[in-house]
C-alpha positions, 0 to 999 in steps of 0.5 A, spaced: 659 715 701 663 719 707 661 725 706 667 728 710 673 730 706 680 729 708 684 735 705 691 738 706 692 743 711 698 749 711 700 750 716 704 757 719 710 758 717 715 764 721 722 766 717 728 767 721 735 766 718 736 762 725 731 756 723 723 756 721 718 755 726 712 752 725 705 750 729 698 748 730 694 750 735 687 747 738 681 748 734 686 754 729 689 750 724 686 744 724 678 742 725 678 739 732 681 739 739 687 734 741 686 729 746 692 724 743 699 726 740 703 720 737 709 719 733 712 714 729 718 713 727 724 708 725 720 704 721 723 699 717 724 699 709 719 696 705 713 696 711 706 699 712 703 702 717 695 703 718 691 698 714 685 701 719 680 707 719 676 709 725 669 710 727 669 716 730 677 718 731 679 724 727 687 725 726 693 731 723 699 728 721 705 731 719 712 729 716 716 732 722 722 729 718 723 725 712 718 723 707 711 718 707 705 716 703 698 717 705 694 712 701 686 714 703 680 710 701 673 713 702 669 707 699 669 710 693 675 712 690 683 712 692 687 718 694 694 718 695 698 724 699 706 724 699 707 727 705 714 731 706 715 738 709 713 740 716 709 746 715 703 742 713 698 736 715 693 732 712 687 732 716 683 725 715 676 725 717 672 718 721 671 713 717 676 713 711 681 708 711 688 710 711 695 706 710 702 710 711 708 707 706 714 708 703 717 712 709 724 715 708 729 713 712 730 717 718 723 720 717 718 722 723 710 722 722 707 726 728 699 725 729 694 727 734 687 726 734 681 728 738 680 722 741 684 717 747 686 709 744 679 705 744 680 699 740 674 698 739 674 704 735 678 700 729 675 698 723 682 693 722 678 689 716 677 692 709 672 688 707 667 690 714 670 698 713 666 696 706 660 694 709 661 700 714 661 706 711 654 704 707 651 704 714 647 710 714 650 711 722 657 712 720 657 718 714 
């Protein structure tokens, strides 16, 4: 089993009359150094984004605006966290495999992960991801 865990983190939050601030900073909040910043947006109703984990990529993601569920798989049980406020994140370790569903409209998911684009890094297949988080190498 995946021995690393994925875990909400709470982010600061600055009260002003004038509008909250939020933040995270490299190796403060979350439990990595941030190499890549995506975001995704304008998602359709009714679609899924994900459906694959990573070798060794490690990801943050917020829900700037909106709301999403987070659906992770760890090769032994199944977690779903409703993403839906600014000030917090959820880390997802390597090797869980991840699907974002039920976006709201306008919703805007900001992800950044310690590591640049590498398809090779992909597990697109559950049934290898099955095989794979077995393997000593990847736990």
């Amino acid at each position: 089993m995946n021995k690393s865990k994925s875990f909400i983190i709470d982010l600061p939050k600055i009260l002003d009359k004038r509008g909250n601030l939020s933040f995270f900073e490299n190796d403060n909040q979350i439990p990595f150094s941030i190499v890549r910043t995506y975001w995704i947006y304008d998602v359709p109703g009714g679609e899924l984004r994900g459906s694959h984990a990573f070798k060794q990529q490690q990801e943050f993601i917020v829900a700037l605006s909106g709301s999403f569920d987070i659906t992770l798989h760890n090769g032994e049980e199944e977690k779903t966290y409703s993403m839906n406020r600014s000030y917090s994140g959820l880390y997802i370790p390597r090797m869980m495999w991840r699907k974002i569903d039920n976006f709201s409209t306008n919703s805007l998911a900001l992800i950044v992960s310690d590591r640049n684009f590498d398809e090779s890094d992909y597990i697109r297949d559950f049934e290898e991801f099955m095989q794979l988080i077995k393997v000593d190498e990847y736990v």
